[in-house]
C-alpha positions, 0 to 999 in steps of 0.5 A: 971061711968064705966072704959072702953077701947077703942077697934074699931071704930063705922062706921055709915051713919047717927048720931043724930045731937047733934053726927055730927063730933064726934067719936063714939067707942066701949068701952069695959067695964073694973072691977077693976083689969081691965079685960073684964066685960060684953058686949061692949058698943057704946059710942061717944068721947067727949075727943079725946080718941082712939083705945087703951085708957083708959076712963071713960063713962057713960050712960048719957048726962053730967056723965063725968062732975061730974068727974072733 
């Protein structure tokens, strides 16, 4: 589980089928004083983040669940 911001868009002209209607972000991982750490990251939005927020991500299917 990573802190990230949000920082664009992900335009793509074909998704897996289990990413139709959802958005895709590039999430710029954050360290704990939340500065840039490391590369940006493709991530799909389960939670109705944008450009700007704040989130948790992971690198697997259910990650966020173990948050909450």
């Amino acid at each position: 589980m990573l802190i990230g911001k949000v920082i664009a868009n992900v335009v793509a002209t074909i998704k897996h089928p289990a990413y139709q209607n959802k958005p895709v972000y590039l999430v710029q991982p954050l360290d704990l004083n939340l500065k840039p750490k490391g590369s940006a990251e493709v991530a799909v939005d389960y939670v109705s983040a944008g450009i700007g927020d704040l989130v948790l991500f992971g690198g697997a299917p259910g990650v966020a669940k173990e948050v909450f």
